[in-house]
Each structure stands twice: as C-alpha cells, then as structure tokens.
N, C-alpha and C positions, 0 to 999 in steps of 0.2 A: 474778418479773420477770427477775432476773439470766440465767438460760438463754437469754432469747430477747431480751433488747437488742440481739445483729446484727440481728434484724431491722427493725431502725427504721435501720438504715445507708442510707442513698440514694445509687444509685450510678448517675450518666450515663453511665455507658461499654457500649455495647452488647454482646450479646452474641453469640458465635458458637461454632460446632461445625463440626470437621470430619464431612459427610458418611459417611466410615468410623470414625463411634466402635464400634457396635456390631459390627462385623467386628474390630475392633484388641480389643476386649474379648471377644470369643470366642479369637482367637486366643492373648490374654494369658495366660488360663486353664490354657491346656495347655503355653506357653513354662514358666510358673512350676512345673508339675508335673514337666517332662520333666527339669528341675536338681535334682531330689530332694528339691523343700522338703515336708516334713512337709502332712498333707492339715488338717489343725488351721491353719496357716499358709495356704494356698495358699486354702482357701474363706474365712478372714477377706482376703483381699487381692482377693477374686472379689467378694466382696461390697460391697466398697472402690469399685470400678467405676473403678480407678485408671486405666485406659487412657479413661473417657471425661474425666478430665481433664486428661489428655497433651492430648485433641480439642478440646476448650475454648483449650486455650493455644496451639496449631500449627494451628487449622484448614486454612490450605492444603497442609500436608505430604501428598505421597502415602502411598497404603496400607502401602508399605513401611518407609517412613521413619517412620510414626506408630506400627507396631510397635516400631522400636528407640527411638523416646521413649516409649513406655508399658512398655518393658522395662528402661530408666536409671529412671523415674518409681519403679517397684517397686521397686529397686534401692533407691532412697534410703528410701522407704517402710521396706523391711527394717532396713536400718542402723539408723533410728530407734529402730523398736522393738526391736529387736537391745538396742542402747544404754540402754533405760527400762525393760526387762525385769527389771531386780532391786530390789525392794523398797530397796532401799542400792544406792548408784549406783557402778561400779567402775572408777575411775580407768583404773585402768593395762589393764583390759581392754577398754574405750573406747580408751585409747591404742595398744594395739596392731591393733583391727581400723582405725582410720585410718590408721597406719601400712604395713598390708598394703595398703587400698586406694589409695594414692597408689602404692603401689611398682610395683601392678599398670598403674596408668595410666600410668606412667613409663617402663616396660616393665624395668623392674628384675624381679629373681631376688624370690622369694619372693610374697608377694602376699597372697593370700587360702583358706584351707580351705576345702571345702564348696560347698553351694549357694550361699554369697554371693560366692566366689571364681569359681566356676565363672559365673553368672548377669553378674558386672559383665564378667567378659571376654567372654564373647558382645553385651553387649548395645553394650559399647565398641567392639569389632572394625569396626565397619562406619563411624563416625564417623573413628577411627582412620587406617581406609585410604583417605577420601574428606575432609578437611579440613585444609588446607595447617595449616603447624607453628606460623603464627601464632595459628588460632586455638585448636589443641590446648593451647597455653599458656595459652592465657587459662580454657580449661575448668577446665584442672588447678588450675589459681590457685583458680578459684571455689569448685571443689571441697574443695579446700587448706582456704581460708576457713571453709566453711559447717563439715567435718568436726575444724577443731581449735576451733570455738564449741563444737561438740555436747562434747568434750572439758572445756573450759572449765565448762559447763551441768554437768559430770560430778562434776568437781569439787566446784564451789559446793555441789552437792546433797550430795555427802558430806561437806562441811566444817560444813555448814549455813549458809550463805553466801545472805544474802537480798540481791537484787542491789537498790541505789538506781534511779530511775527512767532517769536518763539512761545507766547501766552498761548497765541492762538494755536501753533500746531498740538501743544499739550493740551487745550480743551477740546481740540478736534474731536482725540484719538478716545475721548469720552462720547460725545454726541455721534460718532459716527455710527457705536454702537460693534463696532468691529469683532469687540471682545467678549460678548452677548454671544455675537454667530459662531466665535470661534470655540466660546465651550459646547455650542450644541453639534461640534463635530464630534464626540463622543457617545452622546444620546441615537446621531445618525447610523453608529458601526452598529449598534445593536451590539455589545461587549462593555466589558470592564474599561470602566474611564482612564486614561493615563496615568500614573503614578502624580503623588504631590510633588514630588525631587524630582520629575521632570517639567512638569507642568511648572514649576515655580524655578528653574534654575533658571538661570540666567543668560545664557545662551535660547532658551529656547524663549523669553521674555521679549530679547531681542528681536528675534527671528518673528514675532508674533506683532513687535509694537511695528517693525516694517512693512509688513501686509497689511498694518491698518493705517499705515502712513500713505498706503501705493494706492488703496481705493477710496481713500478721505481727498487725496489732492488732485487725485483723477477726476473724483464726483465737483470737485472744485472748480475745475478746467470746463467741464462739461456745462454746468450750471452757471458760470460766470454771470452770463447776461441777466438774467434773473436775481440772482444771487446782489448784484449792484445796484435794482431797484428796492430789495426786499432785507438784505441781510442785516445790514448796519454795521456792514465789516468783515463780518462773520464769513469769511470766504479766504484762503490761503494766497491767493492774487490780488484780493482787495488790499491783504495787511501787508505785503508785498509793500504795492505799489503806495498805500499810506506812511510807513516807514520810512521809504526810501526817499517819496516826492517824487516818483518815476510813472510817466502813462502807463493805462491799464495794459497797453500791450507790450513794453518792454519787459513789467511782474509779469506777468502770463509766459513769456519767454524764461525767465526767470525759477516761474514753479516748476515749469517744464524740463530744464534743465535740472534740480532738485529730484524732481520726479525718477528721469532715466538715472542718476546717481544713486539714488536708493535703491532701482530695481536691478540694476547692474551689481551691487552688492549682497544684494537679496540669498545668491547659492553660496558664499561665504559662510553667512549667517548661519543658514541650514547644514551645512559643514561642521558647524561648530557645534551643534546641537552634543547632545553622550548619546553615548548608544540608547537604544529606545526600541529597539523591536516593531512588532506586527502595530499594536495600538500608537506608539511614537513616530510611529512613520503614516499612519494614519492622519493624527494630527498635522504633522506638518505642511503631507500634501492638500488638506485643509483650508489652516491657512493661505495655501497655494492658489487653492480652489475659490476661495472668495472673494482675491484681486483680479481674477480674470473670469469670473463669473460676473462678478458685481459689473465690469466693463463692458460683458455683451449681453448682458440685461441691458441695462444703462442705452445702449445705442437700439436695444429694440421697444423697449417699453414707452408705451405712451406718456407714461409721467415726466420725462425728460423733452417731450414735444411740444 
C-alpha cells in the first residue's frame, strides 16, 4: 500500500504541457553531454525526462526559453544528487558547492568546478542578460533558500538529527526548491516580472508556500519507500509517524489527509490574492502549474521507478 498512496491524491488543477517538450528533451540530452557530465549521469537525467517537466510547469515558454528552464531544472536535479551521493552526508562539502553556486550567480570570482560550474553558467547566462535586477534578486534569494535547506538536510543526516513534524515541513518547503521554480514563472512569460507588492504581499506568500506544500508532501507520498532506507527522516510520513510512535501507514494516511486539506483550500488562497492583472494571474496559475505538473512528471519519469 504505502508505494502507491499518491495515488489516491485528487488533484483539480488541470493539466498542461508545453507543445515543445519533446524537442526541449531531445535537445537537453546533448546540452548535458556537451558539459562533460559522465555518460552514467547524463542517460540517468535522459531518462528522468526532466525537460518534459520544465513543459509541464512553463507551458507557454517558447522553444528557446524552455530549453534554458530544462537546463536550470537539470541543474538543480545535479546538485541534488551531487548532495545525497554519500552514504554519510558531508557537510562541509554540501557547504562549499552552495557556496560556489551563489558566487557564480552573483558574478563573484570563484564559483563552481566542472560540469556543474560550467552547466549553471550557461544555463544562467541568458536569464542573467534579459531580467531586470529586481528580479535576479529574488531568484538568488530563492536559490539562497532552497541550497542552504539542502545544507541544513546535510547536516541533520550526519548528526542523526530526525527532524519533528513542523521542523521538517519548514525545511521542506527550502529543499524542495519550489520557490526557485516559482520565480522562474516570470522569466517563462517572456514580460515584466510581477510587481515587489505582489510578489511579497502576503496573500500571495501564502498562496505560494501552499503549492510548495502540495508537491513537497506529494513527492513524499510518492517516494516513501525509498525515502525510509535513505532519508534519515527527512520525509513528511517518516516525521509523521516518528512524532506520533504511529506505523508508517497510519502517518501516510495522515499526510494524506493533511495533503487534501491544503489542496482543498488552495482557491481560497488564490482568492485572496489583490488584484494583479495579466503578469499576477500568470503567476498564480504558476504556481498552479507546478503542483500538478510536478505530479504527472512524478508518475511518468523514470526517477521515481
């Protein structure tokens, strides 16, 4: 039972693809090859089909643009497992490749070795030269975020550090990375990024840490089984069922329930947004776009196999 509990998730948010996934995933193929990554690496990320869900999350991006988000998407994909790669999780070597990669986004000296240095500067270059400094900040922040959670996550697992439920939903909603994809819903419109009074009110903060609540506990559900050989807690059913003293599948029942309550409130949220126009309603359905995109990735991609 516990493997396939996402699948009783119900999720009303439609779905969509951009038209050029399978061009953006042909072409992804041979971006990742041409940086030198190992052919061991590049056919587990081929088979990932990570550019079809960049298409998922940015359907109207042109073909060009949907290349440099399925080349950030891989980007992060790497770091990941970059990160979970050692049996013993290694702090300070977690801390220096975030370190590199901020310095590289900042345009500081130093940066990143290799195919992961070499890959983020390309795939950054073109954001870089076409989105005013407002909202390059806000990326960096996001990124900032998500890459000192994975750090935090690094931690824990070497200390042995099982995180309580409500620790762990707030470091989630950093290592998910949620908020990385949800600034690059602006770069996708090809337009002027959202106002800072929207983008930072409160309402729409909301509406935003929800969507990365719905595919952070989803991906939870999904990965379970894996997730309890490998995590060291680090899963929303693990800390569940650690807190409570309750078997894995009563917490899985549990997230589950949690899960439909949040998504059930989810167009409240969005309700309550202020008015926001052509780009504010962009975002939104955005956000929208990445809890039920990241879901039917999730059940077609082989990294979840």
């Amino acid at each position: 039972m516990l493997p396939t509990i996402a699948l009783d998730l119900q999720c009303p948010i439609n779905p969509v693809i951009s038209p050029y996934a399978e061009e953006a995933h042909a072409w992804l193929d041979g971006w990742t090859r041409s940086h030198g990554l190992p052919d061991v690496y590049a056919d587990r990320l081929a088979e990932g089909g990570i550019a079809r869900y960049a298409a998922r999350l940015y359907p109207d991006a042109t073909p060009d643009d949907l290349r440099v988000l399925s080349a950030l998407f891989t980007w992060f994909f790497l770091i990941d497992d970059e990160c979970d790669r050692a049996s013993v999780p290694e702090p300070e070597r977690v801390r220096a490749l975030v370190g590199g990669a901020l310095s590289l986004l900042s345009g500081e000296d130093g940066g990143l070795p290799g195919p992961l240095g070499s890959m983020l500067a390309d795939a950054w270059r073109e954001p870089q030269r076409r989105m005013p400094e407002r909202w390059q900040a806000r990326f960096v922040a996001a990124v900032e975020h998500h890459l000192n959670g994975v750090v935090v996550e690094a931690r824990n697992k070497a200390n042995g550090h099982r995180p309580a439920v409500e620790e762990y939903v707030e470091l989630r909603r950093a290592t998910s990375a949620a908020y990385v994809a949800h600034t690059l819903i602006d770069f996708a419109a090809g337009d002027d990024p959202v106002t800072e009074s929207f983008y930072y009110h409160p309402s729409v903060r909301a509406f935003s840490r929800a969507g990365n609540d719905l595919l952070s506990w989803f991906n939870d559900l999904l990965s379970l089984e894996r997730d309890a050989a490998t995590s060291g807690g680090h899963n929303l059913v693990l800390a569940v069922a650690n807190e409570r003293g309750t078997p894995l599948a009563e917490a899985a029942v549990v997230t589950r329930e949690r899960w439909h309550r949040t998504m059930r409130h989810l167009p409240a949220l969005r309700t309550a947004a202020p008015p926001h126009g052509l780009a504010g309603r962009r975002y939104l359905d955005g956000v929208e776009h990445a809890v039920r995109g990241t879901m039917d990735w999730s059940y077609e991609s082989a990294r979840y196999r």
